[in-house]
C-alpha positions as CSV (number, residue, x, y, z in Angstrom):
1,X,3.0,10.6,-59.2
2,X,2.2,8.0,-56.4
3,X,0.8,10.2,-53.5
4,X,-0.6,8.0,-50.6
5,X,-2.1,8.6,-47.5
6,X,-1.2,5.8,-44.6
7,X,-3.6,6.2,-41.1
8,X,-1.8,5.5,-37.6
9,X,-3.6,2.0,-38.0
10,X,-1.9,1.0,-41.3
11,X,-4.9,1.6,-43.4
12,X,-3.7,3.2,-46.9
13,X,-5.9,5.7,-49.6
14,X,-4.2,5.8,-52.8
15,X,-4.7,9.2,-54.0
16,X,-3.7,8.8,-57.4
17,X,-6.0,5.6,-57.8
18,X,-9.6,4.9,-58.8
19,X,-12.1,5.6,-57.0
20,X,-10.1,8.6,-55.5
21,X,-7.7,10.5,-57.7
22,X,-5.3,13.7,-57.4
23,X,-5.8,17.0,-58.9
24,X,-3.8,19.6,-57.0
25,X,-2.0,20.6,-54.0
26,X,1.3,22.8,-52.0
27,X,2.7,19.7,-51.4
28,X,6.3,21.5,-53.1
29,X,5.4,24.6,-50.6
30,X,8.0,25.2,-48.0
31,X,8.6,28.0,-45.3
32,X,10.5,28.1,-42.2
33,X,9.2,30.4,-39.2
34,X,11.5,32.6,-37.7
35,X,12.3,34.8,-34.0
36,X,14.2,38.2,-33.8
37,X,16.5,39.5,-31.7
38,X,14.8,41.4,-28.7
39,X,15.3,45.2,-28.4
40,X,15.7,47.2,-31.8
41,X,17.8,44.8,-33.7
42,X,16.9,43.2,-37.3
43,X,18.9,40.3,-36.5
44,X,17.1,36.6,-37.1
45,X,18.3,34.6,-34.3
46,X,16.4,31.6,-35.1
47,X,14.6,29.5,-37.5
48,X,12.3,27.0,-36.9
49,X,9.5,24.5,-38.1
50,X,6.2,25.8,-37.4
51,X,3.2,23.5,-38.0
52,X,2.1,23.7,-41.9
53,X,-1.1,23.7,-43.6
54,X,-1.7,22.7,-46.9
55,X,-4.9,22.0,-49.5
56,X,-4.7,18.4,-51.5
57,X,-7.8,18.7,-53.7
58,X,-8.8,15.2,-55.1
59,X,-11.8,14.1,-57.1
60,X,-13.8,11.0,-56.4
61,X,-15.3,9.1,-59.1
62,X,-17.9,5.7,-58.6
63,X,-20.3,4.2,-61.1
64,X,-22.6,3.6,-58.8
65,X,-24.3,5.2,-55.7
66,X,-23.2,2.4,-53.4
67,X,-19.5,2.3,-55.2
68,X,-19.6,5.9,-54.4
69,X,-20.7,6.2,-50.9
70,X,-18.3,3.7,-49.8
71,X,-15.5,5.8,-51.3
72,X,-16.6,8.2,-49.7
73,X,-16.9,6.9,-46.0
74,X,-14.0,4.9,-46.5
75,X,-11.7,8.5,-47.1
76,X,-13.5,10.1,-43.7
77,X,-13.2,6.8,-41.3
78,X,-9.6,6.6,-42.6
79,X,-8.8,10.3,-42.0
80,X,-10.9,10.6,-38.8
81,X,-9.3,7.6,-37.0
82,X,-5.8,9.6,-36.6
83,X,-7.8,12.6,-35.1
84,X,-9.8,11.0,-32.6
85,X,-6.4,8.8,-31.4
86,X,-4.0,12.2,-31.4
87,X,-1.8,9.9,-33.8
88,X,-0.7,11.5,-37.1
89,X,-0.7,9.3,-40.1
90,X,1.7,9.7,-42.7
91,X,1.3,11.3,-46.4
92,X,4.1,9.3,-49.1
93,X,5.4,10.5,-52.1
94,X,6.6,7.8,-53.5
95,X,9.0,7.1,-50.5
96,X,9.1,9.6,-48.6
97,X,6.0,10.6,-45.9
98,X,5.5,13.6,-43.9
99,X,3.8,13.2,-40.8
100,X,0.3,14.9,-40.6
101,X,-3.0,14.6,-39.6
102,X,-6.0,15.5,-42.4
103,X,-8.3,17.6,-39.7
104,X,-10.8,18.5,-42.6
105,X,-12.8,17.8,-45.8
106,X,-14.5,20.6,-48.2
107,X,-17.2,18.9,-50.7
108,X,-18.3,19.7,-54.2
109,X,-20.4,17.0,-55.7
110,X,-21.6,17.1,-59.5
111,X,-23.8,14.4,-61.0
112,X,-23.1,13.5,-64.6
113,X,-24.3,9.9,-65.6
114,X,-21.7,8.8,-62.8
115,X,-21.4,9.5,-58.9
116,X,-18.9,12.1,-58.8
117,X,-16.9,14.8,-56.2
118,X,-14.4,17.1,-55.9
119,X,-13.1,17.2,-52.2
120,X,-10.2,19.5,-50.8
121,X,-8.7,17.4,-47.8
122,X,-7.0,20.1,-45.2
123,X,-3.3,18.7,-44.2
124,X,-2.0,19.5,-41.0
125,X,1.8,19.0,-39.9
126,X,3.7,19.6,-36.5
127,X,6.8,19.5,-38.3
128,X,6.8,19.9,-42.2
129,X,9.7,17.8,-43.5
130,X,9.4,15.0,-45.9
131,X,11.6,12.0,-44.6
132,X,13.4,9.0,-46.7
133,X,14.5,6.0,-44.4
134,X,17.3,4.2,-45.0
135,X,18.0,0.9,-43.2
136,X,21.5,-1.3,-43.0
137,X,21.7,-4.6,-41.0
138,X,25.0,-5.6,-39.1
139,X,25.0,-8.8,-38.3
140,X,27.3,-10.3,-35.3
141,X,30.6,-12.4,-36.8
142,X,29.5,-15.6,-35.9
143,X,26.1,-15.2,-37.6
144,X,27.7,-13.5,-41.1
145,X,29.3,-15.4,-43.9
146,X,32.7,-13.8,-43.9
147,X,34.2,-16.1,-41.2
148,X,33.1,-19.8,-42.2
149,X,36.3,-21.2,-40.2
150,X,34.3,-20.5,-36.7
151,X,31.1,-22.6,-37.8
152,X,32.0,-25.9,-35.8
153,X,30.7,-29.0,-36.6
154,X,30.1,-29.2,-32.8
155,X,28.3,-26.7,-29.8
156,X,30.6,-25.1,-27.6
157,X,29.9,-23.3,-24.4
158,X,30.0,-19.7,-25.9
159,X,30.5,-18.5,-29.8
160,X,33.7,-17.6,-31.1
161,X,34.8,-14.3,-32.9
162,X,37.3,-13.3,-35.1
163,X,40.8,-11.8,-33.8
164,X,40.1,-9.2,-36.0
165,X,37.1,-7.3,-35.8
166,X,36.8,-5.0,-39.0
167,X,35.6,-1.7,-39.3
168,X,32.0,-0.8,-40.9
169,X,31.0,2.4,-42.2
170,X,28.0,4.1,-42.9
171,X,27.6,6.9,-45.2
172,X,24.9,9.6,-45.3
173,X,24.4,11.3,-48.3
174,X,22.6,14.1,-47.1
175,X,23.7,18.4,-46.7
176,X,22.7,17.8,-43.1
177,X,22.3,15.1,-39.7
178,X,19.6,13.4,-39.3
179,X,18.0,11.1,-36.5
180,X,18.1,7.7,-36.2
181,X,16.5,4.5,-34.8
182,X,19.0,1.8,-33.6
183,X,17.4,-1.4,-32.8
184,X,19.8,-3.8,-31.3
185,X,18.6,-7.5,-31.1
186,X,19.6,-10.1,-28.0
187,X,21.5,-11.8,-26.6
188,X,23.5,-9.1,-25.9
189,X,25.0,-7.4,-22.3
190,X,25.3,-3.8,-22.0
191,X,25.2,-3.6,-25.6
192,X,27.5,-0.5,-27.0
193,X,27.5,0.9,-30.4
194,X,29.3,3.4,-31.5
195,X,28.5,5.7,-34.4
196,X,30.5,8.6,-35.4
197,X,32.6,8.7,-32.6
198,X,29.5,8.5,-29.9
199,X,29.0,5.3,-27.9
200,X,25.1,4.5,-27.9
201,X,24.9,2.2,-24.8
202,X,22.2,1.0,-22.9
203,X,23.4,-0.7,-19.4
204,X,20.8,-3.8,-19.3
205,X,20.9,-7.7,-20.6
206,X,19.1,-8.6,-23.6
207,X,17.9,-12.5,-23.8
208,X,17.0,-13.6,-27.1
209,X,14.1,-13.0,-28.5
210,X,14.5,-9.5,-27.3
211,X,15.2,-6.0,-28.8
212,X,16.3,-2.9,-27.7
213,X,15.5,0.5,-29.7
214,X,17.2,3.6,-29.3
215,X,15.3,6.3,-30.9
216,X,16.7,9.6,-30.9
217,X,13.4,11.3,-32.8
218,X,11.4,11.3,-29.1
219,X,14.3,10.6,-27.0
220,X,13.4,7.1,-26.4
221,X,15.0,3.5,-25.1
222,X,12.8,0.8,-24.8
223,X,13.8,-2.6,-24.7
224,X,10.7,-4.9,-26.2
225,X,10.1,-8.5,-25.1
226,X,9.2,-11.5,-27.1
227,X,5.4,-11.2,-26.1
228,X,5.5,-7.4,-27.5
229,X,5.7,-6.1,-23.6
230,X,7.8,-3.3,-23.2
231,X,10.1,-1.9,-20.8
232,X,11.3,1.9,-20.7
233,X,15.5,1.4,-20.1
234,X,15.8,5.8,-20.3
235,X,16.9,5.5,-17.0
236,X,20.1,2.8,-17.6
237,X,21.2,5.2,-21.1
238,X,25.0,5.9,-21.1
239,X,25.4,9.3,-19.9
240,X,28.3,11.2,-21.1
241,X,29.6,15.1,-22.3
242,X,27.9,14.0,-25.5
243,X,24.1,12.6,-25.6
244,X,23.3,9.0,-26.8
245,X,20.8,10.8,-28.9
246,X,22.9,13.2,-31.1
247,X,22.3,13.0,-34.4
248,X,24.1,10.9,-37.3
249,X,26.4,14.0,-38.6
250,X,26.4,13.8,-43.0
251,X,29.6,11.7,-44.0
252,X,31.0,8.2,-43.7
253,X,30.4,7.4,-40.1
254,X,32.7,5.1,-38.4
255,X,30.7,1.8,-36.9
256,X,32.2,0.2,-34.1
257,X,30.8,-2.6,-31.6
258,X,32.2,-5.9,-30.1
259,X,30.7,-7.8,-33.2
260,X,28.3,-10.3,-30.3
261,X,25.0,-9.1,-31.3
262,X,23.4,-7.9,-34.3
263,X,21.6,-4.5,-35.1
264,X,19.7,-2.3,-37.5
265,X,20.4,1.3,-38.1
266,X,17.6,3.5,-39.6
267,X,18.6,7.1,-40.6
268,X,15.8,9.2,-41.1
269,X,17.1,11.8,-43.7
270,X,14.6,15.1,-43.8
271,X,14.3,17.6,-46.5
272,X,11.5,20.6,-46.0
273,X,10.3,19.7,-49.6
274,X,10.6,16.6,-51.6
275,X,12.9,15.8,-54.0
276,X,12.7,16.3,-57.4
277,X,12.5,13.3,-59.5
């Protein structure tokens, strides 16, 4: 088992690695909350995530006191960082994370020769799904490989395309839709993709060097500037009968834009447990 934790600053604890090292924990443990109908009926008219709490009891193990109170600090600052900045860090198994915060930490120590601890960290979850991300480039026709006949030996004014344009696909493999994160790179003019019959545009101008990210998790679009500056571009979204931010629907997905800028689509695919393997 490869169970890590990963705080909102990047800084990992491998919990099945010296000096820290897994024991038990729900992390299989599932349940959806649930509302009734109003009145006298039995009826269930809605389920729902509710935040989740689970025990992940670990032992830590030194071979000496200074090996071992490092450890030791190390595991709280780590944990303690996400609570203090309201930012949830992310628990993998192998790789897929959930989200969560780790809001507490019950001690046991037992000397025997060697520093030693059993410690029960407390997870916390606002939403307790276990997500894999899958990422595919597309790459505009006059950057790709498949059309060597348009690489010129000499600059022109603008870049050529082919006639053609060819359809891409992409297929998720998964019993339900899922969000995604489009990130769309510049130059590009009211860049337009469409996915699954929806048209994700954002009406602004991209220079290059620049991104734009579409993310339909928090309902975001931001475009992000060379220095790392960024600009909110809700405002210019396509708005339509159907929202920019609908999710990817399972099934091959028909990809379609005007093949002058490149992009990456991430799906994030949730499950309420994780997969067996």
């Amino acid at each position: 088992m490869d169970l890590r934790y990963v705080n909102s600053r990047g800084i990992e604890l491998n919990l099945t690695q010296w000096p820290y090292m897994y024991s038990s924990g729900d992390i299989y443990d599932f349940m959806w909350s649930y509302e009734m109908a109003s009145g006298n009926s039995n009826r269930i008219t809605k389920f729902y995530k509710a935040p989740l709490e689970m025990p992940i009891k670990i032992s830590i193990t030194a071979d000496t006191e200074e090996e071992f109170s490092n450890a030791v600090n190390h595991l709280f600052e780590t944990t303690e960082v996400d609570i203090i900045d309201l930012t949830p860090g992310k628990l993998y198994l192998g790789d897929m994370y959930m989200k969560c915060y780790i809001r507490g930490i019950k001690k046991a120590k037992f000397n025997a020769g060697i520093e030693f601890m059993f410690s029960e960290l407390n997870v916390i979850a606002e939403k307790s799904c276990w997500i894999t991300e899958s990422t595919k480039s597309f790459l505009p026709a006059n950057k790709g490989t498949d059309y060597p006949y348009l690489d010129y030996p000499y600059d022109y004014d603008h870049d050529y395309s082919p006639d053609v344009i060819p359809v891409e696909y992409i297929n998720l493999e998964h019993y339900a839709s899922c969000d995604y994160l489009l990130k769309i790179y510049g130059p590009a003019i009211d860049p337009a993709v469409t996915i699954g019959g929806i048209v994700r545009q954002v009406y602004t101008t991209l220079e290059a060097g620049q991104s734009l990210l579409i993310d339909s998790r928090d309902k975001t679009v931001k475009r992000v500037f060379s220095d790392g500056a960024i600009l909110n571009e809700f405002n210019n979204r396509r708005r339509g009968t159907r929202s920019i931010f609908e999710p990817i629907m399972p099934g091959l997905n028909e990809i379609i834009w005007n093949n002058a800028f490149g992009f990456d689509l991430t799906l994030f695919i949730a499950r309420s447990e994780p997969a067996w393997r």
